[in-house]
C-alpha positions, 0 to 999 in steps of 0.5 A: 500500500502506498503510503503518504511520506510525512513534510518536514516540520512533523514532530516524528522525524525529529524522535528516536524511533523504538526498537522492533520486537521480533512478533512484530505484527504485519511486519511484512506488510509494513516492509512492502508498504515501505518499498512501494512508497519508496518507489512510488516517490522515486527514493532510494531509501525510506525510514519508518518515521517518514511514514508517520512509524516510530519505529527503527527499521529502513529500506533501501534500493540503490539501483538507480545510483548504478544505472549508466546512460550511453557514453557515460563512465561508470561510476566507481562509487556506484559499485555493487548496487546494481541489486543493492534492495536492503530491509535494516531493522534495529541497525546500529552503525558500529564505526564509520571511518575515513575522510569526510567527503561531500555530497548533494543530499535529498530527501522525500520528507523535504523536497525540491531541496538538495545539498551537500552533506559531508559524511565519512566514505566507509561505515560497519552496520549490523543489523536484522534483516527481514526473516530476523536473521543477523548480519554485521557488515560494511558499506562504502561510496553511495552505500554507505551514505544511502545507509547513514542518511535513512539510520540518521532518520531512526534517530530523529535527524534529517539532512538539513541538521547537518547543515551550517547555520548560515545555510539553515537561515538560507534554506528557512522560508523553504523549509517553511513552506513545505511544512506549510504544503506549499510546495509542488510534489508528485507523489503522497504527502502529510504536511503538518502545518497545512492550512484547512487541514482536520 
């Protein structure tokens, strides 16, 4: 089912989400309904607080990041997702380590706003998947980053947090309008701050 991904503004992205119990009722439910969202809004990833669900859990599906126009270089950062489509419960990102690098970040609970977030090139995550299995493993490039920015939402951070705060005060009347509604997307949102909304 597709759901509507929650604006900017709305207290649940900015609260920790709670860890999932194994008997977690609809589990699976829940995960399709994550991924069809996801890609209804064209992402690459999606937290559960962007579906209005305090919970730690995320998908993530970074093909797109590996796909290659013709005469276009593939990019080395890019690889390995060719059919990197993941489910992360209750992960916890055990290191991170390199030297910060640069990146143009979105997301689908702030849209029509991208910039660059610096974060570190090479992560270790463990994490349960989907059948409650246990993996610990590591992540570079677009993974990782794909990784840390969907496990900064289970912890209640966005991108825009990690910005300077002369950009913050730059990106304010936008950030303000989408908590408002007013702004144009194509795909299923809840504003909180919507005029004429019950």
């Amino acid at each position: 089912m597709i759901l509507p991904i929650v604006a900017y503004g709305s207290p649940i992205l900015k609260r920790e989400g709670d860890e999932i119990e194994e008997d977690f009722e609809d589990l699976n439910d829940l995960i399709d309904s994550m991924f069809e969202t996801m890609y209804a809004a064209n992402g690459v990833g999606l937290a559960a607080p962007q579906i209005d669900k305090s919970l730690r859990i995320f998908v993530v599906d970074a093909s797109p990041f590996a796909e290659i126009e013709e005469g276009e270089e593939p990019d080395p950062m890019a690889e390995g997702l060719e059919d990197f489509k993941k489910v992360f419960i209750n992960p916890i990102i055990e290191e991170e380590e390199g030297e910060e690098w640069p990146f143009a970040e979105g997301c689908l609970s702030i849209p029509n706003i991208r910039e660059e977030v610096m974060r570190k090139p090479k992560i270790k995550i463990s994490y349960y998947d989907e059948n409650w299995e246990f993996h610990e493993e590591e992540y570079e490039g677009y993974a990782a980053r794909i990784i840390q920015h969907e496990y900064d939402h289970v912890d209640g951070v966005l991108f825009t947090d990690r910005l300077s705060p002369l950009k913050k005060r730059l990106l304010k009347k936008k950030l303000t309008n989408i908590a408002k509604g007013d702004v144009e997307v194509a795909y299923k949102m809840k504003f909180p701050n919507k005029k004429g909304k019950r």
